[in-house]
C-alpha positions in Angstrom: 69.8 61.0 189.0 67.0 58.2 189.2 66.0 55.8 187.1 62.4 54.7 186.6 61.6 51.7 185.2 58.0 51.5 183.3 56.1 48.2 183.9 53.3 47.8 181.6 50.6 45.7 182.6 47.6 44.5 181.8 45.3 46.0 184.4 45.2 49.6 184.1 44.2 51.3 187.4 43.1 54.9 187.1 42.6 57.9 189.4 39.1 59.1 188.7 36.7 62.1 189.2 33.0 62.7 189.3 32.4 63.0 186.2 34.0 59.9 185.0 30.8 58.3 187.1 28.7 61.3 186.0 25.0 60.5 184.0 25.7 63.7 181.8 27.2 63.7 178.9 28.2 66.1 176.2 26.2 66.6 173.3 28.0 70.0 172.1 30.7 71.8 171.3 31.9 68.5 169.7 34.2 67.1 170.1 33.9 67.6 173.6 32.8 70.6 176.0 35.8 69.8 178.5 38.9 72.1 178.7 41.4 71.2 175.8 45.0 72.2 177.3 47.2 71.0 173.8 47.0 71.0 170.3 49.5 69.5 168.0 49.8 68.5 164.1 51.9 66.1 162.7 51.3 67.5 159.5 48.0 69.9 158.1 45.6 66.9 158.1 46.7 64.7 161.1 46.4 66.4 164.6 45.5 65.8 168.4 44.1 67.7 171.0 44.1 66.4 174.7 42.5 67.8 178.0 40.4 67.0 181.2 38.9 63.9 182.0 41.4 61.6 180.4 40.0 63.7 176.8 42.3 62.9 173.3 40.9 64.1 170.2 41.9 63.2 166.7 41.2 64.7 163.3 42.7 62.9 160.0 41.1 65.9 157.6 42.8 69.0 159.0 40.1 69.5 161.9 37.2 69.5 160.0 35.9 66.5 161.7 37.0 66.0 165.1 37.1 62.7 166.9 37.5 61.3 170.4 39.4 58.9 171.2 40.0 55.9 174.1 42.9 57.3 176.2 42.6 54.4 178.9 42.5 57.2 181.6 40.3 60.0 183.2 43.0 61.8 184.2 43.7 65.3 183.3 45.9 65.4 180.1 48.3 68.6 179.3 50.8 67.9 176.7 51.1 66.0 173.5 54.4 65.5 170.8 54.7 63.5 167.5 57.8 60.8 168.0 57.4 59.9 164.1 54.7 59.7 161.2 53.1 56.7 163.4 54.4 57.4 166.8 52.7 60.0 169.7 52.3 60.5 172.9 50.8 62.3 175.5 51.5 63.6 179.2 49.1 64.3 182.2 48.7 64.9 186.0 49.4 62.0 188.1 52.1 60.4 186.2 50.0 60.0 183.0 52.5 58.9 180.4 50.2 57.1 177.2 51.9 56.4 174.3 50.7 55.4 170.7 52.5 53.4 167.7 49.8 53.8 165.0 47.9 57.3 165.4 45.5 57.0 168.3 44.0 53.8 167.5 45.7 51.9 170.4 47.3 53.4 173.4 50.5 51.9 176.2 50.6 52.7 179.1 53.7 54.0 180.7 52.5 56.2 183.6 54.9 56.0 186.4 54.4 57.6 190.3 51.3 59.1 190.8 53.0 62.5 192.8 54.4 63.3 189.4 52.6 65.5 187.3 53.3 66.6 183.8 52.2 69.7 181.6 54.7 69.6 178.6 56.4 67.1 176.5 59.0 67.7 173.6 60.5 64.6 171.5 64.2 66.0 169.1 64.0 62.4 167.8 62.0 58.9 167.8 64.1 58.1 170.9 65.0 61.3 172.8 62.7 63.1 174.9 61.9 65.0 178.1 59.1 65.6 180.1 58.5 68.6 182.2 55.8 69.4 185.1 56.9 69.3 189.1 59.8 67.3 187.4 61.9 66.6 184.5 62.3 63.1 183.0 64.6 62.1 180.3 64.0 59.1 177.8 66.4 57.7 175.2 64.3 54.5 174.2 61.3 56.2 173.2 59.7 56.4 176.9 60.4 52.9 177.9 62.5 54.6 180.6 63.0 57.8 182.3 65.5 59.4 184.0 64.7 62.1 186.5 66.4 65.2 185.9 65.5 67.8 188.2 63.1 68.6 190.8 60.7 71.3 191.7 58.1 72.2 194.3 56.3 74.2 191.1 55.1 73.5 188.0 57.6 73.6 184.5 54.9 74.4 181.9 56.7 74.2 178.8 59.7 72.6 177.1 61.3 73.0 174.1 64.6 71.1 172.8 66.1 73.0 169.2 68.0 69.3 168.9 69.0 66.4 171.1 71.4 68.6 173.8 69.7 72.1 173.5 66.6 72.5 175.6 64.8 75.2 177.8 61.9 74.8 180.3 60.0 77.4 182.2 57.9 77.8 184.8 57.7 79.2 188.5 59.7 78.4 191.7 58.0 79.4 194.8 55.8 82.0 192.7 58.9 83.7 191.1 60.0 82.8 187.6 61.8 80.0 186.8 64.1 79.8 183.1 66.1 77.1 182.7 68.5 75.8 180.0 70.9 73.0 179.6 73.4 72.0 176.6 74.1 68.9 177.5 70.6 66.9 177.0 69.8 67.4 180.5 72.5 66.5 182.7 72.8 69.8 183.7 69.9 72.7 183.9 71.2 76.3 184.4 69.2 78.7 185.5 68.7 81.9 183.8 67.1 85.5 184.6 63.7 86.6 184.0 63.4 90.7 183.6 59.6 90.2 185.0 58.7 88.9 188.0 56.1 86.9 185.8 55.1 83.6 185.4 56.6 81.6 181.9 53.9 79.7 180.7 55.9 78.5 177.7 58.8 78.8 175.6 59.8 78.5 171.5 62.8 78.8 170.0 63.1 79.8 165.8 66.9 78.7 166.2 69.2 77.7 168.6 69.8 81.0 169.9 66.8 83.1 169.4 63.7 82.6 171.3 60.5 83.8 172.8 58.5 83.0 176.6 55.0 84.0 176.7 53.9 85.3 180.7 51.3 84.8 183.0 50.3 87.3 185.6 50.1 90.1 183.4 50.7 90.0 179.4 54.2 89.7 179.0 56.8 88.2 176.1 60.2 87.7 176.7 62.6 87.6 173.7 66.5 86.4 173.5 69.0 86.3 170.4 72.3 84.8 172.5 70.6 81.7 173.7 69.0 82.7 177.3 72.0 84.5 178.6 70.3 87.8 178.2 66.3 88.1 178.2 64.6 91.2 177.0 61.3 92.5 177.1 59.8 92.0 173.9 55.6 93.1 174.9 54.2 93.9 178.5 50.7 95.2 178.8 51.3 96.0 182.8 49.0 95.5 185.3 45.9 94.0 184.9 46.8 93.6 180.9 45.8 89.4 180.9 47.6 87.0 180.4 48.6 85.0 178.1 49.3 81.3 177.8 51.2 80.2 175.0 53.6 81.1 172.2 54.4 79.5 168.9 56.2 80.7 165.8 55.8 79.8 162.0 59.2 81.3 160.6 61.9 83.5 161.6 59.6 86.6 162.1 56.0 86.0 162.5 54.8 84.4 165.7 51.5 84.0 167.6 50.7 84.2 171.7 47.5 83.3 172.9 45.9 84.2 176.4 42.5 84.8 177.9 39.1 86.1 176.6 40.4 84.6 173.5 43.6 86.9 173.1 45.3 86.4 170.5 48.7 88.5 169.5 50.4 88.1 166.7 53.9 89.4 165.4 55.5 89.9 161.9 58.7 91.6 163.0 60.4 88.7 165.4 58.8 90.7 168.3 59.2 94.4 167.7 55.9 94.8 168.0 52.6 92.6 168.7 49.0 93.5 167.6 46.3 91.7 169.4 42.4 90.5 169.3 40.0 89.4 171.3 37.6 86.4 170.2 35.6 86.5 173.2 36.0 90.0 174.7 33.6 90.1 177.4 34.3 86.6 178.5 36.6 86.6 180.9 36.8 82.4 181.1 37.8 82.0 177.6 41.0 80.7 177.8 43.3 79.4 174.6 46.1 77.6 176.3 48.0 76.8 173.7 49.1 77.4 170.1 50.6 75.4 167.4 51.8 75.9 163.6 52.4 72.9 161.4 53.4 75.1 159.0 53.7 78.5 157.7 50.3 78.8 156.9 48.2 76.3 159.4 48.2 76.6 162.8 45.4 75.5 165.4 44.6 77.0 169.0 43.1 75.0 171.8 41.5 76.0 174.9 38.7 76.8 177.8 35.1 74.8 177.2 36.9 72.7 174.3 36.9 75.5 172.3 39.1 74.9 169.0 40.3 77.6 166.4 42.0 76.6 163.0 44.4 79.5 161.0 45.0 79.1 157.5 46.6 82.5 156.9 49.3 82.4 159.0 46.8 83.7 161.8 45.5 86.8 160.4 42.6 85.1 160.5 41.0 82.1 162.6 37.7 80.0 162.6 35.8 77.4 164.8 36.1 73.8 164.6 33.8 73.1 166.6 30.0 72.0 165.6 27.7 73.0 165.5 28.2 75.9 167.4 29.9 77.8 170.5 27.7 80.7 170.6 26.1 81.1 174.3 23.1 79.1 174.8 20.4 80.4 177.0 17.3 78.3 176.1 16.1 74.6 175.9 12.7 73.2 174.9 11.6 69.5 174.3 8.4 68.2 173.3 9.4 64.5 174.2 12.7 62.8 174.8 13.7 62.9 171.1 12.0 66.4 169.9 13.7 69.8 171.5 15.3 73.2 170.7 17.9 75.4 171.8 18.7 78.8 170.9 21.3 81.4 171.7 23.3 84.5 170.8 23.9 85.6 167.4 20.5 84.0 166.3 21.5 80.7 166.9 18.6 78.1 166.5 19.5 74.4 167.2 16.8 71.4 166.0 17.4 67.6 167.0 14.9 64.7 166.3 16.8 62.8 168.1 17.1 63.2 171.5 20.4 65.5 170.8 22.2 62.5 168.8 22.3 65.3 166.1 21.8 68.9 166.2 20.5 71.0 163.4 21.3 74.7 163.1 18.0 76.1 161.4 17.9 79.8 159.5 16.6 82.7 161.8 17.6 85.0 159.4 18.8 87.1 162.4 22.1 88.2 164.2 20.1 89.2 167.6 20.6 87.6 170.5 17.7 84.7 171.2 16.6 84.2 175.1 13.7 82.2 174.9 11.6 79.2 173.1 8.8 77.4 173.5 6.7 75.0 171.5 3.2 74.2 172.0 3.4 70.8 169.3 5.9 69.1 166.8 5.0 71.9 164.4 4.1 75.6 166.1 6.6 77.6 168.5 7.5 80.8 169.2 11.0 82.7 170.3 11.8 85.6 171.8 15.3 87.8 172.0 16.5 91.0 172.2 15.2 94.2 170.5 11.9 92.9 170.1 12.6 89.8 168.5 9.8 87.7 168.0 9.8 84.2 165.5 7.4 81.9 164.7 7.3 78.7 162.7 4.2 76.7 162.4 6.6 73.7 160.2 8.5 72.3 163.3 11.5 75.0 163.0 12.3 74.4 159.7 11.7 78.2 159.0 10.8 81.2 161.0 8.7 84.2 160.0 8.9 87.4 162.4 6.4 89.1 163.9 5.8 92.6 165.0 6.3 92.6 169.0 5.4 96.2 169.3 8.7 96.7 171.4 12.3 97.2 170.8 13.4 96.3 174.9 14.9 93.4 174.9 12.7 90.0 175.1 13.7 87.4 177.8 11.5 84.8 178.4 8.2 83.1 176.5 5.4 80.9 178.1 1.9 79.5 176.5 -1.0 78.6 178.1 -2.1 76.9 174.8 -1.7 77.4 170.9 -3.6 80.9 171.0 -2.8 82.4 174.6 0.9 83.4 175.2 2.8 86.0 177.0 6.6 87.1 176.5 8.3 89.6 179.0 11.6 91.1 179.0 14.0 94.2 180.1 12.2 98.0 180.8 9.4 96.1 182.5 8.1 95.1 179.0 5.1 92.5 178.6 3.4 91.7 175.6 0.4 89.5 174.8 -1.1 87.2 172.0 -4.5 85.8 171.9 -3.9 83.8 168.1 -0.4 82.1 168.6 1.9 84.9 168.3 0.9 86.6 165.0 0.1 89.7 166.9 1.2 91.2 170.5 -0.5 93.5 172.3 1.8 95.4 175.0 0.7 95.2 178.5 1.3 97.5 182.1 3.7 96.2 184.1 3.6 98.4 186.9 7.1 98.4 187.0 10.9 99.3 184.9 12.7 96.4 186.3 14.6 94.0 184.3 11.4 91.0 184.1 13.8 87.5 183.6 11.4 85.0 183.5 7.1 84.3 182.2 5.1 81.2 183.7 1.5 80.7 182.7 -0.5 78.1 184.7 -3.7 78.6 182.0 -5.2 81.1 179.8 -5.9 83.7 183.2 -3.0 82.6 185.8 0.4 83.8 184.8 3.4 84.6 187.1 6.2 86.8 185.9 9.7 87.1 188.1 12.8 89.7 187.4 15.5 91.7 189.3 13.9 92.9 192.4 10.3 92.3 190.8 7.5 89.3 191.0 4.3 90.5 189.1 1.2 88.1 188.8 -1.7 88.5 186.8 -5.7 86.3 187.4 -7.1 88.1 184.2 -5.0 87.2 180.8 -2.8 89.8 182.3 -5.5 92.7 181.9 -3.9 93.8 185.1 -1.1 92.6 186.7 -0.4 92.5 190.8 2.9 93.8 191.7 4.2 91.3 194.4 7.5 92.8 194.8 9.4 95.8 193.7 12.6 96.3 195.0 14.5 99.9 193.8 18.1 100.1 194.9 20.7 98.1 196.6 20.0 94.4 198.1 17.3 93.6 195.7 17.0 90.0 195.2 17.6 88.8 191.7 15.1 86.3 190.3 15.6 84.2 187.6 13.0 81.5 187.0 9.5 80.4 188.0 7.3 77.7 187.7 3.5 77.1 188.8 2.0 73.4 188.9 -1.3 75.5 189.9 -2.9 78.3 191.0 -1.2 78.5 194.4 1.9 76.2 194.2 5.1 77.2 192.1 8.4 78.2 193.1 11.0 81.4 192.6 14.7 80.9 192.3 17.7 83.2 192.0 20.4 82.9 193.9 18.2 80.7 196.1 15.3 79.0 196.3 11.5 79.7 198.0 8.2 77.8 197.6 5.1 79.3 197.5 1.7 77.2 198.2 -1.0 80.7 198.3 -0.1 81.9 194.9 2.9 84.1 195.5 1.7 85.7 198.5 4.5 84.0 200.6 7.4 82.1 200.0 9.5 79.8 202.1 13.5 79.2 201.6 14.6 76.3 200.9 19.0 74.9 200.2 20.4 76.1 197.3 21.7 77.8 195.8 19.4 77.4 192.2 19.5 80.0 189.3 17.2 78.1 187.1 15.2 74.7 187.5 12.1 73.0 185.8 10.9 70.3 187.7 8.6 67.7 185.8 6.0 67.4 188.2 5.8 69.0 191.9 8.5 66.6 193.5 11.0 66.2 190.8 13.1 68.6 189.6 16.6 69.7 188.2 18.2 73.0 189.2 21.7 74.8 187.6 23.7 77.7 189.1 26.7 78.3 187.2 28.3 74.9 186.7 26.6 72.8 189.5 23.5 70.9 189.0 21.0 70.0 191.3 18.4 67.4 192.3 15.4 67.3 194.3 12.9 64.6 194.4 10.9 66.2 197.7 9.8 69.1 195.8 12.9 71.6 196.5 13.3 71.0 200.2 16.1 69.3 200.0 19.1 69.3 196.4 21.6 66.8 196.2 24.6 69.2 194.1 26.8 67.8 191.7 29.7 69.8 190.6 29.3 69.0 187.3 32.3 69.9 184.8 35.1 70.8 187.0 36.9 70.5 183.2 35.2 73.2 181.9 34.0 77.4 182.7 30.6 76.6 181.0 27.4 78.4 183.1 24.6 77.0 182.5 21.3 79.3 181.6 18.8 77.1 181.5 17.4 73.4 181.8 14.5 70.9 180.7 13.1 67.6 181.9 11.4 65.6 179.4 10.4 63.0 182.1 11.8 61.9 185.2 15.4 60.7 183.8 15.5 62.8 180.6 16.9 66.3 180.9 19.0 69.1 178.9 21.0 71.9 179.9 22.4 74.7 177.9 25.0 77.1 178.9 27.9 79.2 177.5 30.6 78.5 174.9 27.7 76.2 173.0 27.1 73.9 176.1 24.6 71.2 175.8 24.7 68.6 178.4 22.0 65.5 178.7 21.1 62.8 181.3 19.2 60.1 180.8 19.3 58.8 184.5 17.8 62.1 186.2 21.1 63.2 187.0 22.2 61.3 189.2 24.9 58.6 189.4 22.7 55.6 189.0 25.4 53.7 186.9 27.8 52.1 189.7 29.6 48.6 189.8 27.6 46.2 191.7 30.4 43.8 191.8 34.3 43.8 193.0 35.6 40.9 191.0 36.8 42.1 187.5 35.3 39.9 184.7 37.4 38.0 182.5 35.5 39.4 179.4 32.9 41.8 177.9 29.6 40.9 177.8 26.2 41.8 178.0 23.5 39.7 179.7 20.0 39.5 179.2 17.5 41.9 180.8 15.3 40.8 183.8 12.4 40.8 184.1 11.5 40.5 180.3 8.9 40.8 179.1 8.9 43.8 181.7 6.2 46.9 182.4 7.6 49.5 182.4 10.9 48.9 184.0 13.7 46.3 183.8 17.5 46.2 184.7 20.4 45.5 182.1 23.8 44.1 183.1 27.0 44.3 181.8 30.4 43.4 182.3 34.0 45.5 181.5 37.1 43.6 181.4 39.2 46.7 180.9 38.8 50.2 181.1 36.6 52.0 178.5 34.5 54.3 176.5 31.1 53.2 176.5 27.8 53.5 174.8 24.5 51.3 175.8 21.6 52.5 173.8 18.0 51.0 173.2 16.1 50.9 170.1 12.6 50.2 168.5 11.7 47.4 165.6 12.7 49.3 163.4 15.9 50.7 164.3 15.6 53.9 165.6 17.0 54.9 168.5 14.8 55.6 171.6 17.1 55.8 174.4 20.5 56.4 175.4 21.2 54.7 178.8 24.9 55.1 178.9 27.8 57.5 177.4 30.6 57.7 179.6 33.9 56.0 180.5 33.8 53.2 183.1 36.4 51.1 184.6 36.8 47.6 184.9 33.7 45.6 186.4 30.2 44.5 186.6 27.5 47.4 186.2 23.9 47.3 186.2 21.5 49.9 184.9 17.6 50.5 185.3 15.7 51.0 181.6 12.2 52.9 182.3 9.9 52.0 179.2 7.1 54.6 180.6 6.9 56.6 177.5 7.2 53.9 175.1 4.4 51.5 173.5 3.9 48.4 173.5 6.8 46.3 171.4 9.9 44.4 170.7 13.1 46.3 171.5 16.8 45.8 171.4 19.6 47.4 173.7 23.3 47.4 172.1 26.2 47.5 174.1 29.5 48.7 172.6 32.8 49.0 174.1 36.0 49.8 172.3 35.7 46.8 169.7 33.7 44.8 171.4 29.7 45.0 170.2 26.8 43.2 171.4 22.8 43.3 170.7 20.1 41.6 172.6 16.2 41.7 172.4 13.3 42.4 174.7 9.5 43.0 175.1 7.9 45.6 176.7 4.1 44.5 177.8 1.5 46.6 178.7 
C-alpha cells in the first residue's frame, strides 16, 4: 500500500475548461444549468449538490432556495459525504479532494495526483473514510492522508461502508462488472459475482448483510441478504430497458432507483417488486444520477441540465427545485439589453426587466405548448403555440388575452412588420395574417402541407417564410405567396430560421447555412453547421446547433464554434442579440444562457505575474465615448461578478460572471446604448468588494 501525503498550500492551481473562460453564463434553471452528479443532506434543511465545472450547491431551508458556492476548482465534481454536523467534503476527477469545516463557507484543499479520479465518497465516522473512482483511498485523520488501497484501469462508482470495517464498491473492470467487498476497513477487497453482465453504478446496504446495486447497460437491480456472497436478481427490464444510475433506501423495505429520461422506480417490498415513472419520457438526456434520503420521508434526486427533484412522501411523489422553471424553452425576445421574454412548453411565459438578473413567470392561462414571441414596444406583443394558440398583451406581459387564430395546426413562429402588420406560420402549411396587431387573423394559401418553422418580415409587403423541405416568399402582404422550394420525400433539407436585412439580402439555416443577396432566388453555403441565428446587423451574428454556439462577424462566411456546455445535454432553440455583445439563448430543461461580450472569450489575463491582492483599478480613458477598459487583479482563485450601474443604482450591465484564476484581467465596457452620465462598476470577489466611478461623454 502507498501513502500519500496532502500538502496544502496557498496557491491553488486548477485544471480548467472552456467554459471556465467562457462569456456565457447561466441565468436558469438556478442554481445552475450544469450537470449535478450528487446530492446529499445532512439533515432535511441542510444539503449539497455538486457537478461540472468545479459546481457546489448549498441549500440551508430544505432546497427551497438553492445556492452556489466557491469550490476553488473547475473541475468536474462527483461525490459528496457529511463527516459531522460542521464537517463535508467532496470528490472530483483529477484528484479533486475539497474539504469544508463549517458548511460550505470555506473550502481546503487536499487534491492529490492529477491521474486519480474520484466518483464516490463515504465517511463511517469524522475520521474514517474511503474514496473510490480508478482507485481506492483510505483516510483515518479526516483526509489529511490517504492510503491507496486498490487499483483499477475502470471506474468504482459507488461506495458504501455499513461501519468502520464493512464496505462494498462497484463498478466495471475491463467492461465487465466489478463487486467488491472487504471486512477489514480496506486492507483486503474480495471480489464478488455479478449475475448480469452489467455495469454497477452504485451500491446501498439497509444492514450489514442485506443490500441492493443499481445497473447500467440495461435496467437492472441486484439484491443480497448474506452480505455479497450470493447476488440475486431483484428487477431487469432486458434489452434496451434504460438504465439506471443510482439506488438509495429509506428503511428496511422501501427503496428508490433512479436512471434516464427521469426514471424513477421505487420499491415497498425490499425489492420484490419495483414500479417505475418517467419525469421526462420523451427525453432521452434526462438523466437523475443519484438519489438520496435523509430520512424516511425526504429524499432529493440530482441530475442531467442541473435538474433537482425534492420527495416528501417517501417518493411517491416528487417536485422541482429549480426556478423558475425547467420546461423546454423555444423562444427569446428583447426589446433592449434589460427588457426580453422567453416562452416554452406547458405555457411557460418568462418576463425580466433586468437584463435576466430576475425572471418572472407571467399567467398564460394555458397548458399548450408556446413556440414563438415577439414584441413590437415595452407594452404590445404577441405569441404563438400549438393548436392555434395565439396571446396578446398590450400591458408589457403582465396579462394575456387570446385571440381567435382561425386554426387549430400547430403555430411555430411570429414576425411583425410594425404594430398592425404581422404574420404567424406553423405546421400543415398554415399562415395566418393581421392587419390591427393580432386581434384578428385572417388565414392565408400557402401553396404547400409542409411543416413552415420559421416567419421573417422585412416591411409591411416583403415577408420570407422557411420550413421542412419548403421556402415560401411573399411581395404583396402575403396576398400570394411564391413557392421557392418544395421538397416531398426523402433528402429534403430541413430549415429552421431566416432573416432579411432587405429586400434581397437574408439568410436560411438548418443544418447549415446559405446566403441569399437576389431575394431567395439563390443561396450560397457557407461553414456550419447553424440551426438558428439572429445576427444584429448584416455582419454580426450568433448561431446555435444543439449545444455549440457560433460567431460570425463577416456576415456568415466564416463561424468561430464554441462548444458551449460540455456539463450539460441542453439544445438550444433559439437566440437574440440585443446589440453587438448582448445576447440570449434558450434551450431545453429551462436553459437560458446570456453574454455580455458577444460570445466570445474577450476576458483573458493580460499578465503572468500573480498579484499580491485584489483590486480594482480605475478605468481608462475616463471620461470615455463610448468605450473604455477596466482592470482588475485576482490574488486567488474565484467566483466573480463585475457589473456597471447608473446614478441611481440600477444595474445596466453585467461585464463579468464566471470563475477566474489567479491574475491580472482586463475587460472592454461599450457605453453605446447608454446616455450621457456618471456611472459606477463594482467588482466583487469572494469577500473582497470594490466600487469606482466614471463618466461617460457624449
Amino acid at each position: 500500500m502507498r501513502k500519500i501525503i496532502i500538502l496544502i498550500i496557498a496557491l491553488f492551481i486548477v485544471v480548467t475548461d472552456i467554459n471556465s473562460q467562457n462569456s456565457w453564463f447561466w441565468q436558469n434553471p438556478s442554481p445552475t444549468g450544469y450537470r449535478l452528479y450528487c446530492v446529499k443532506f445532512l439533515n432535511s434543511n441542510t444539503g449539497f449538490a455538486v457537478g461540472y465545472n468545479g459546481s457546489i450547491a448549498r441549500t440551508l431551508d430544505g432546497g427551497s432556495n438553492w445556492s452556489l458556492l466557491s469550490s476553488i476548482t473547475t473541475r468536474e465534481l462527483h461525490g459528496i459525504d457529511f463527516l459531522n454536523s460542521n464537517s463535508v467534503m467532496v470528490v472530483g476527477l483529477y484528484g479533486s479532494i475539497l474539504k469544508s469545516t463549517d458548511l460550505g463557507n470555506n473550502w481546503t484543499d487536499l487534491s492529490v495526483s492529477t491521474s486519480y479520479h474520484f466518483w464516490d465518497i463515504d465517511f463511517a465516522d469524522a475520521s474514517t473514510g474511503t474514496i473510490v473512482g480508478n482507485k481506492i483511498l483510505r483516510t483515518s485523520n479526516g483526509g489529511l492522508n490517504w492510503v491507496e488501497q486498490y487499483s483499477n484501469t475502470s471506474p468504482i462508482w459507488g461506495v458504501q461502508f455499513i461501519d468502520a470495517n464493512t464496505g462494498t464498491a462497484v463498478g466495471t473492470q475491463n467492461f465487465t462488472p466489478l463487486i467488491l467487498r472487504t471486512t477489514n476497513g480496506g486492507i483486503n477487497w474480495i471480489q464478488q459475482f455479478s449475475p448480469l453482465n452489467l455495469y454497477p453504478r452504485d451500491v446501498f446496504f439497509t444492514d450489514i448483510n442485506t443490500g441492493y446495486i443499481s445497473m447500467a447497460g440495461q435496467r437492472a437491480v441486484l439484491k443480497t441478504t448474506n452480505g455479497g456472497n450470493n447476488w440475486l436478481i431483484s428487477d431487469y427490464g432486458g434489452s434496451g430497458s434504460g438504465q439506471l444510475y443510482s439506488v438509495s433506501f429509506m428503511d428496511n423495505n422501501t427503496g428508490v432507483v433512479t436512471g434516464d429520461r427521469g426514471r424513477i422506480g421505487r420499491t415497498t417490498n425490499a425489492g420484490l417488486s419495483w414500479n417505475y415513472i418517467f419525469l421526462y419520457p420523451s427525453e432521452s438526456y434526462a438523466w437523475f444520477y443519484n438519489v438520496s434520503f435523509s430520512d424516511q420521508l425526504t429524499g432529493s434526486i440530482a441530475g442531467e441540465s442541473g435538474l433537482l427533484f425534492r420527495t416528501t412522501d417517501g417518493g411517491l411523489s416528487w417536485f422541482s427545485q429549480n426556478k423558475e422553471t425547467i420546461n423546454i424553452l423555444n423562444g427569446v425576445y428583447f426589446l433592449n439589453n434589460n427588457r426580453g421574454f422567453v416562452v416554452g412548453n406547458n405555457g411557460t411565459i418568462m418576463r425580466t426587466t433586468n437584463g435576466g438578473q430576475n425572471w418572472i413567470l407571467q399567467f398564460s392561462n394555458t397548458a399548450n405548448n408556446i413556440r414563438s414571441v415577439y414584441f413590437h414596444d415595452a407594452n404590445n406583443g404577441i405569441v404563438a403555440g400549438d393548436l392555434g394558440l395565439v396571446l396578446k398583451t398590450s400591458d408589457g406581459g403582465l396579462s394575456w388575452i387570446q385571440q381567435p387564430s382561425g386554426t387549430n395546426n400547430n403555430l411555430i413562429s411570429v414576425s411583425f412588420a410594425n404594430v398592425n402588420n404581422g404574420i404567424i406560420c406553423g405546421s400543415n402549411g398554415t399562415i395566418i395574417h393581421t392587419t390591427n396587431g393580432g386581434v384578428s387573423w385572417n388565414i392565408q394559401n400557402s401553396g404547400v402541407t409542409r411543416y413552415l418553422t420559421k416567419v421573417f418580415m422585412t416591411d409591411v409587403n416583403n415577408a420570407y417564410i422557411v420550413g421542412i423541405g419548403s421556402r415560401l416568399k411573399t411581395v404583396n402582404g402575403g396576398a400570394t405567396w411564391s413557392v421557392l422550394y418544395n421538397c416531398i420525400g426523402q433528402g429534403c433539407e430541413y430549415l429552421a430560421d431566416v432573416q432579411f436585412f432587405n429586400a434581397n439580402t437574408g439568410y436560411v439555416s438548418g443544418g447549415g447555412f446559405k446566403k441569399t443577396t437576389d431575394g431567395g432566388i439563390n443561396f450560397t453555403n457557407y461553414s456550419g453547421p447553424i440551426s438558428y441565428a439572429h445576427f444584429i446587423d448584416e455582419m454580426n451574428g450568433i448561431g446555435v446547433h444543439y449545444q455549440t454556439v457560433s460567431r460570425t462577424t463577416n456576415g456568415g462566411i466564416n463561424w468561430i464554434s464554441n462548444s458551449l456546455i460540455n456539463g450539460s445535454y441542453s439544445q438550444f432553440y433559439d437566440v437574440h442579440m440585443s446589440d453587438l455583445n448582448t445576447a440570449v439563448i434558450v434551450g431545453s430543461f429551462g436553459a437560458i444562457m446570456r453574454t455580455t461580450t458577444g460570445g466570445s472569450t474577450f476576458i483573458e489575463p493580460v499578465s503572468n505575474v500573480l498579484p499580491a491582492k485584489f483590486s480594482l483599478t480605475q478605468n481608462y480613458p475616463n471620461p470615455f465615448n463610448p468605450k473604455t477598459i477596466i482592470n482588475y487583479q485576482l490574488s486567488t482563485f474565484n467566483i466573480v461578478s463585475l457589473k456597471v450601474f447608473d446614478a441611481l443604482g440600477k444595474e445596466v450591465a453585467t461585464l463579468v460572471n464566471q470563475k477566474q484564476n489567479a491574475g491580472s484581467y482586463e475587460v472592454e465596457f461599450n457605453g453605446e446604448d447608454l446616455p450621457s452620465g456618471v456611472y459606477f462598476y463594482k467588482l466583487e470577489a469572494g469577500d473582497f468588494s470594490e466600487t469606482k466611478r466614471m463618466i461617460l461623454l457624449k
